[in-house]
N, CA, C and O of each residue as an XYZ file, in Angstrom:
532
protein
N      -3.790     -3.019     11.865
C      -4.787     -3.954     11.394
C      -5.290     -3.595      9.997
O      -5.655     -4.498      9.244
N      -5.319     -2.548      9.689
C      -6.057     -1.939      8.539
C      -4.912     -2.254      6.997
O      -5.345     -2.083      5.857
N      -3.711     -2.642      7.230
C      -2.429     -3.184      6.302
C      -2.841     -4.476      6.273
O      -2.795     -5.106      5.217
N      -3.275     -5.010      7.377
C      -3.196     -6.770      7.417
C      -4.549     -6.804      6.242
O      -4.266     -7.383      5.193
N      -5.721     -6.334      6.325
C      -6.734     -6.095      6.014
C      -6.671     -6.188      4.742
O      -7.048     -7.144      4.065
N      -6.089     -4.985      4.296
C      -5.562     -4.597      2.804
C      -4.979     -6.116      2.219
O      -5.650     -6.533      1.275
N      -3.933     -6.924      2.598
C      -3.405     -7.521      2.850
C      -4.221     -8.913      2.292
O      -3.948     -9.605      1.312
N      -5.133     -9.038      3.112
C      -6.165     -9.830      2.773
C      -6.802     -9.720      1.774
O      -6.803    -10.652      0.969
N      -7.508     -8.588      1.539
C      -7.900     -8.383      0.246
C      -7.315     -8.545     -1.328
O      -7.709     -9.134     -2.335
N      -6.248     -7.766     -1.011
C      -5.559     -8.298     -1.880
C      -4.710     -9.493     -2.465
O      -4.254     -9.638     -3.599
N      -4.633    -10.341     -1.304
C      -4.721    -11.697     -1.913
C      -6.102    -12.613     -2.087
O      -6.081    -13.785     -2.463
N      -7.135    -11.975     -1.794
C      -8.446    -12.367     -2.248
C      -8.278    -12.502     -3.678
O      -8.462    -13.470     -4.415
N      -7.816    -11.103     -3.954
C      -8.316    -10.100     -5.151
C      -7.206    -11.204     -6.149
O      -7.676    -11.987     -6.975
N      -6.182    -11.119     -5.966
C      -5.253    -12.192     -6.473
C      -5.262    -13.887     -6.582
O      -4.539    -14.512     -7.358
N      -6.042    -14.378     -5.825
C      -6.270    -15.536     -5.728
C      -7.533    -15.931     -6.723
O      -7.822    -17.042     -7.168
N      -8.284    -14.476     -6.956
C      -9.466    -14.880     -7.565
C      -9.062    -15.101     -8.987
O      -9.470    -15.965     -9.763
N      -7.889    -13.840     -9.243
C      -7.114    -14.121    -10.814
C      -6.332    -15.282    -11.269
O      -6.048    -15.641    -12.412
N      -6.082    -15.727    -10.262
C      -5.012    -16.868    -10.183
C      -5.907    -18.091    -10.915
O      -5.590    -18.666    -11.956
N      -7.509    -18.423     -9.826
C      -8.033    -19.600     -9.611
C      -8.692    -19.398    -11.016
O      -8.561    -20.162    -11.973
N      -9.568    -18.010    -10.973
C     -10.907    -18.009    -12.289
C     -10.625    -17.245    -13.524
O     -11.462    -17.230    -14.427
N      -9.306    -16.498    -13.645
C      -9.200    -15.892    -14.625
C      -8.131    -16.782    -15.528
O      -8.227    -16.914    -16.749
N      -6.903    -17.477    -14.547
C      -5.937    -18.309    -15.476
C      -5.830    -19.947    -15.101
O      -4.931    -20.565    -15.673
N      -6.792    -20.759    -14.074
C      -7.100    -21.392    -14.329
C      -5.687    -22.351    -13.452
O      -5.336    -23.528    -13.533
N      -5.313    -21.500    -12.868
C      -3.582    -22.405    -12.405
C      -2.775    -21.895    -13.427
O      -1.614    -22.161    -13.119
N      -2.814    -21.309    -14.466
C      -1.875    -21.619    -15.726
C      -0.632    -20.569    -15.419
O      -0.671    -19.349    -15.584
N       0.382    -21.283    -14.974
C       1.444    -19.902    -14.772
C       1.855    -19.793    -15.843
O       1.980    -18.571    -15.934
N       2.296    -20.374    -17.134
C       2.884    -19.755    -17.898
C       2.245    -18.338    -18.961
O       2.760    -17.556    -19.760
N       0.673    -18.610    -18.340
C      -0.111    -17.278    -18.683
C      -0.005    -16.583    -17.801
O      -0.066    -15.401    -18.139
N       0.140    -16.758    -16.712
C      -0.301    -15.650    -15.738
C       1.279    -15.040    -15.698
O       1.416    -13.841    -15.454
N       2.471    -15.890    -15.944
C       3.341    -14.881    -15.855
C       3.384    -13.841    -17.374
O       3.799    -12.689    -17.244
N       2.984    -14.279    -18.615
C       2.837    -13.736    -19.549
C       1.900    -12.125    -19.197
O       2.437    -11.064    -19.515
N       0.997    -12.128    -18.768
C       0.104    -11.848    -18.331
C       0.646    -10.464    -17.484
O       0.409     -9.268    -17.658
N       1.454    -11.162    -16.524
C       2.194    -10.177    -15.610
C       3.264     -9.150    -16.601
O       3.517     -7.982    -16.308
N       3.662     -9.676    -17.486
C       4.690     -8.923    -18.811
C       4.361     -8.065    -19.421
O       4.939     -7.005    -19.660
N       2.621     -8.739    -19.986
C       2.267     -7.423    -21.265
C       1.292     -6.505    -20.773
O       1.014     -5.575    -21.530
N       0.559     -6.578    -19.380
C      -0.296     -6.077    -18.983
C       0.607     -5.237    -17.906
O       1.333     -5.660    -17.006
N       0.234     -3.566    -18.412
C       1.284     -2.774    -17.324
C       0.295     -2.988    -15.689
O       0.890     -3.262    -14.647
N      -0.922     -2.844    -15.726
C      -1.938     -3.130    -14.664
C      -1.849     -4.080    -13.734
O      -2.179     -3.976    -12.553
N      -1.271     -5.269    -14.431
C      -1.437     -6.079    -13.367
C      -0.267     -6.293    -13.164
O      -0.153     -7.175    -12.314
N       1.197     -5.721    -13.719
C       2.389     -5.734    -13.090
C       2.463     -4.632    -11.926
O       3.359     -4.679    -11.083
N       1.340     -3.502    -11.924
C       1.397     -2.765    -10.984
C       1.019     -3.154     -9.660
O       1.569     -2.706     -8.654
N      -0.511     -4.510     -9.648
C      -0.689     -4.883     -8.968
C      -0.138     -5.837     -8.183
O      -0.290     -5.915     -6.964
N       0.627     -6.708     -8.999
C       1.486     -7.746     -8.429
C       2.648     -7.162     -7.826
O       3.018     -7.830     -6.860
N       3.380     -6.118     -8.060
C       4.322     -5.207     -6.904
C       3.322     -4.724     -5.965
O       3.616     -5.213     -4.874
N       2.030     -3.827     -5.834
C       1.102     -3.774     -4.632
C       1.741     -4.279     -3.866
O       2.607     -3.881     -3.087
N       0.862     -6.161     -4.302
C       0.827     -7.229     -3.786
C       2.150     -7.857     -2.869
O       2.047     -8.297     -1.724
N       3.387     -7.782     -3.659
C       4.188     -7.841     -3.103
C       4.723     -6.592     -2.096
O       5.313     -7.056     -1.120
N       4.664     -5.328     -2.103
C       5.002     -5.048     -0.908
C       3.937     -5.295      0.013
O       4.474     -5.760      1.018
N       2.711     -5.223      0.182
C       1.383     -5.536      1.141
C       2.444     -7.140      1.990
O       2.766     -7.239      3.174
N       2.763     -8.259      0.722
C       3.012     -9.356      1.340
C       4.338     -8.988      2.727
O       4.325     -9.466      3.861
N       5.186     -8.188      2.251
C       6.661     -7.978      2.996
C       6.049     -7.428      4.543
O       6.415     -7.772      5.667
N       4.975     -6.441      4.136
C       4.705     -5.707      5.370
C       3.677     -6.242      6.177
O       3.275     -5.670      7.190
N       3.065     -7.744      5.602
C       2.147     -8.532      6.392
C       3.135     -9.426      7.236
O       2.996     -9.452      8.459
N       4.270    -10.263      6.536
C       5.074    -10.819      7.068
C       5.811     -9.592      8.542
O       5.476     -9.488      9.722
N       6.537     -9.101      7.989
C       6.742     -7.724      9.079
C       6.235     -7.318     10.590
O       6.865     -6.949     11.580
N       4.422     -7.605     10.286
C       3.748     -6.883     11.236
C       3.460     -7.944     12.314
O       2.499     -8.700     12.461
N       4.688     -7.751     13.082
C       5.075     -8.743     14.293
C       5.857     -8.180     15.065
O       6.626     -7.302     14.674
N       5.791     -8.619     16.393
C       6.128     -7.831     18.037
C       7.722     -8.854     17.295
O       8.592     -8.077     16.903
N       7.913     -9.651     17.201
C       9.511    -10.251     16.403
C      10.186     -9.500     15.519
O      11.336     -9.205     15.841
N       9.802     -9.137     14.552
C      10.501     -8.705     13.773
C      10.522     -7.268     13.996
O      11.491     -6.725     13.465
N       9.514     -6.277     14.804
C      10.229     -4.781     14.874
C      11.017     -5.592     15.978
O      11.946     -6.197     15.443
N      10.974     -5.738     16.921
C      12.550     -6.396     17.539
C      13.776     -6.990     16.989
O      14.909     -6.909     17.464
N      13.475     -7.473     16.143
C      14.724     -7.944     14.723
C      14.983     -6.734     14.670
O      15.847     -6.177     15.346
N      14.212     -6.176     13.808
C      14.514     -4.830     12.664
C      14.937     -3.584     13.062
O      15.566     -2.754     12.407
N      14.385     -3.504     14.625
C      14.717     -2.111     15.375
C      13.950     -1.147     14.253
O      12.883     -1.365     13.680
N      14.857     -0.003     14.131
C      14.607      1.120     13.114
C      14.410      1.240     12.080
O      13.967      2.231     11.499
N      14.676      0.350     11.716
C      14.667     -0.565     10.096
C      13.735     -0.829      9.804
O      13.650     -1.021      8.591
N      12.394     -1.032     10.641
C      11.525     -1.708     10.896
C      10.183     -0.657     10.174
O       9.295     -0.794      9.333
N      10.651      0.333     11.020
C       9.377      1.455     10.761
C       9.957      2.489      9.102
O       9.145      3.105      8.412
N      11.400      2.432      8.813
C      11.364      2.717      7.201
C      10.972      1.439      6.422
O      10.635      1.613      5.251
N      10.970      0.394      6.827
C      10.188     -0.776      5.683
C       8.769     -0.615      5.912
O       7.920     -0.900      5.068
N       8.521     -0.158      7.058
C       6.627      0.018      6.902
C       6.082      1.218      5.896
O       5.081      1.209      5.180
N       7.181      2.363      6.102
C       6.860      3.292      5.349
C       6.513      2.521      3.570
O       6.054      3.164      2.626
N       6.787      1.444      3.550
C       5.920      0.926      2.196
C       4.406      0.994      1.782
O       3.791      0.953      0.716
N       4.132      1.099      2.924
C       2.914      0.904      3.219
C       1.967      2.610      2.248
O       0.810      2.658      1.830
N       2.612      3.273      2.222
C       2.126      4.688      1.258
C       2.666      4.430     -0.237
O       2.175      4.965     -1.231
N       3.668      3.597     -0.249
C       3.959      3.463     -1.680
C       2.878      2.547     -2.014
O       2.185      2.941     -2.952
N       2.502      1.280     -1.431
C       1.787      0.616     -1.744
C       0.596      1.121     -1.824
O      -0.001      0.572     -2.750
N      -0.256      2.168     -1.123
C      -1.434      2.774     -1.239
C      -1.716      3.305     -2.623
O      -2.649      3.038     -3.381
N      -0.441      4.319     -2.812
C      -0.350      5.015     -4.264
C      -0.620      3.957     -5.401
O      -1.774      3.870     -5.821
N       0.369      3.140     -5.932
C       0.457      1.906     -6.643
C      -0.935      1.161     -6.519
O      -1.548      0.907     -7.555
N      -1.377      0.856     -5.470
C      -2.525      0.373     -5.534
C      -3.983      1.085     -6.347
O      -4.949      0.486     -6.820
N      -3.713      2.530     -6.293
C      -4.719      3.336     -6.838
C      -4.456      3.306     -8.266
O      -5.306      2.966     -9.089
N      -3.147      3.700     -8.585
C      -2.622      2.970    -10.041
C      -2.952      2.225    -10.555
O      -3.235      2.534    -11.713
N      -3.164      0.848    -10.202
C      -3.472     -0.129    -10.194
C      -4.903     -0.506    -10.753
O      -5.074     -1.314    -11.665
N      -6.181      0.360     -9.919
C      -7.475      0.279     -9.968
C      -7.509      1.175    -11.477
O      -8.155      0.642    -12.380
N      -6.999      2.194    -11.707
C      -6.972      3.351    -12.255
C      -6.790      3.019    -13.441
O      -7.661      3.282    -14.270
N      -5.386      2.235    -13.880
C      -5.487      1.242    -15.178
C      -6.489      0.022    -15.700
O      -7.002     -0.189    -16.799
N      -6.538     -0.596    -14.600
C      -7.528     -1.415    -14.863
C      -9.158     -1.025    -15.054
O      -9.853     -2.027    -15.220
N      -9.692     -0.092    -15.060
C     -10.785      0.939    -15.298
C     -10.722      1.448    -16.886
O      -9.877      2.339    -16.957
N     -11.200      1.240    -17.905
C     -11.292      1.517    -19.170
C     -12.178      2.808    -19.210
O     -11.631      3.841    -19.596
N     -13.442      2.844    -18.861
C     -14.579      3.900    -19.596
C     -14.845      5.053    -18.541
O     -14.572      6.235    -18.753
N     -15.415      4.560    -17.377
C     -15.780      5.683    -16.361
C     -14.451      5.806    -15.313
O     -14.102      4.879    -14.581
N     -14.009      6.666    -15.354
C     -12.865      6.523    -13.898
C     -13.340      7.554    -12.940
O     -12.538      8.300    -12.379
N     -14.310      7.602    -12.786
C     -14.873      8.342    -11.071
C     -14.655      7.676     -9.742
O     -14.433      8.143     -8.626
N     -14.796      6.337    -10.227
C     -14.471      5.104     -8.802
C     -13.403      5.927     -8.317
O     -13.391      6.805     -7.455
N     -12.110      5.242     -9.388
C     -10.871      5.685     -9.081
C     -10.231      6.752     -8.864
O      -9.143      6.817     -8.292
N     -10.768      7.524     -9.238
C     -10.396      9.387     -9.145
C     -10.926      9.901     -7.469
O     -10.326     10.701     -6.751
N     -12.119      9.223     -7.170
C     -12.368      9.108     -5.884
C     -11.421      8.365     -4.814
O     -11.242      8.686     -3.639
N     -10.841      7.247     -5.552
C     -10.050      6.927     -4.239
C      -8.870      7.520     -4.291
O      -8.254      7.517     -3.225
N      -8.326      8.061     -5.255
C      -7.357      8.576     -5.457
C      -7.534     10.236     -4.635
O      -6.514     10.711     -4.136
N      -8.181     10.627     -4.590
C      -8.649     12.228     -3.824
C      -8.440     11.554     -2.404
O      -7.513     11.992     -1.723
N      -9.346     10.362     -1.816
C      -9.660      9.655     -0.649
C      -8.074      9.533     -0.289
O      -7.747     10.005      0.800
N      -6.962      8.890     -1.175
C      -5.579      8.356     -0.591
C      -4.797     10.237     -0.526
O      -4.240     10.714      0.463
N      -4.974     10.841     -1.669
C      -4.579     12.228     -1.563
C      -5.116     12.996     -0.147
O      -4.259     13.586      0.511
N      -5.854     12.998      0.105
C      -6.602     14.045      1.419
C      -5.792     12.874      2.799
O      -5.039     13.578      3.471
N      -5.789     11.840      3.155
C      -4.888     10.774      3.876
C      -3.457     11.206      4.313
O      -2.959     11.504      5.399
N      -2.865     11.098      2.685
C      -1.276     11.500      2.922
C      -0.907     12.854      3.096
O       0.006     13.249      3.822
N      -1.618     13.515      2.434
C      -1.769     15.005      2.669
C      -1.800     15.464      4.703
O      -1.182     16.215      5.457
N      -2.887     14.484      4.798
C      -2.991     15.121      6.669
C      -1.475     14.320      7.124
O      -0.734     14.847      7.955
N      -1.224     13.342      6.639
C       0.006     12.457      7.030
C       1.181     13.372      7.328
O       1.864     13.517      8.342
N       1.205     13.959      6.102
C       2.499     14.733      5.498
C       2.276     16.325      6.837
O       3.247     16.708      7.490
N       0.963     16.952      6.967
C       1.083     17.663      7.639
C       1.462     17.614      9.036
O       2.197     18.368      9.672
N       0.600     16.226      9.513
C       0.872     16.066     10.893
C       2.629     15.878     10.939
O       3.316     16.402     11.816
N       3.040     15.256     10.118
C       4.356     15.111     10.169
C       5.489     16.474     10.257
O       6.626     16.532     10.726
N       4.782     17.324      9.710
C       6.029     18.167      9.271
C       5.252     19.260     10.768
O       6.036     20.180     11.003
N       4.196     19.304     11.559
C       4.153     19.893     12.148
C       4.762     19.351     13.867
O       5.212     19.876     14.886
N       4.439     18.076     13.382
C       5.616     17.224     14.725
C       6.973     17.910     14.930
O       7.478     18.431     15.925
N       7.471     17.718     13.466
C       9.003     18.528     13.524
C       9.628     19.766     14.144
O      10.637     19.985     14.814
N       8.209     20.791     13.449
C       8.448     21.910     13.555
C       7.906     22.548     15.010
O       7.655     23.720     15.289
N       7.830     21.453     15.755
C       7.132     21.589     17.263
C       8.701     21.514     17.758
O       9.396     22.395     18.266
N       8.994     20.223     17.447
C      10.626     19.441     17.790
C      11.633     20.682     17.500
O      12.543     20.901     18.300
N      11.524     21.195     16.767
C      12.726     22.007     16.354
C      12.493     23.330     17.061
O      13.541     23.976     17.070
N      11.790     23.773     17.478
C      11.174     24.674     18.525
C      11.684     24.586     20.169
O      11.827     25.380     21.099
N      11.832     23.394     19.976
C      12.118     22.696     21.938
C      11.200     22.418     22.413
O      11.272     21.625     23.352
N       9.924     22.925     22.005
C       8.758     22.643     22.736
C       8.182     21.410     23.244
O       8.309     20.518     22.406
N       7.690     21.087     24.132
C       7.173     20.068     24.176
C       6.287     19.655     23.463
O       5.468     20.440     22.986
N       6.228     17.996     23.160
C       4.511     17.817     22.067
C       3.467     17.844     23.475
O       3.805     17.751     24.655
N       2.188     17.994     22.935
C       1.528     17.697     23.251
C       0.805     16.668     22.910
O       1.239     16.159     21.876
N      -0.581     15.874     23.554
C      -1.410     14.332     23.299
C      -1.805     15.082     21.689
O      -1.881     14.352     20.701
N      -2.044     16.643     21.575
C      -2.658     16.483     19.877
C      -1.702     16.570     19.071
O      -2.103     16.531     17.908
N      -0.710     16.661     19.163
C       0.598     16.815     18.060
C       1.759     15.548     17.925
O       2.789     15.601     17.252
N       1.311     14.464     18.717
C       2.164     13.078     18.480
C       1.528     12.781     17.227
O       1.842     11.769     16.601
């Protein structure tokens, strides 16, 4: 739920540029998307958020099988990129962003640990236990 979420927001966040910043005007807004590295960062976000909203369906991990859960793994690229994103678009103070950026760092960081300690349970023989899934 918390992808769909994102998801939302960010086509908030996009819809608001679309409606009040260019007015409908695509041939600015794709200009726009060209010379501005920021908001080409955001519009890839945007587009993987869109792949993995479409995705997040009892159908398609049944389509996708295994396939399914390395296309979600977008979902951390898109986090990163997204902080990028805020990070460029921020001119004078960047504390916001340096904060969410620590906030997505301390996240993937426990991600990355829980992960590599799953393994190293697995490669042991051991059984997991309910705290190590």
């Amino acid at each position: 739920m918390l992808g769909l979420f994102a998801f939302f927001y960010g086509t908030l966040h996009l819809l608001t540029w679309i409606v009040f910043i260019h007015l409908f005007d695509t041939v600015e807004m794709l200009k726009d998307v060209v010379e501005r590295p920021f908001i080409t960062v955001g519009m890839a976000t945007w587009l993987m958020l869109f792949v993995l909203a479409l995705t997040s369906n009892q159908y398609s991990i049944r389509k996708l099988k295994r396939k399914w859960q390395s296309l979600h793994r977008l979902a951390y690229v898109a986090g990163v990129t997204g902080v990028i994103h805020f990070w460029q678009l921020v001119k004078a103070d960047t504390t916001e962003p340096r904060r969410w950026a620590a906030a997505l760092g301390v996240l993937l960081g426990i991600r990355l640990w829980w992960t590599l300690r799953k393994q190293q349970v697995q490669l042991k023989g051991g059984k997991t236990s309910l705290l190590t899934r």
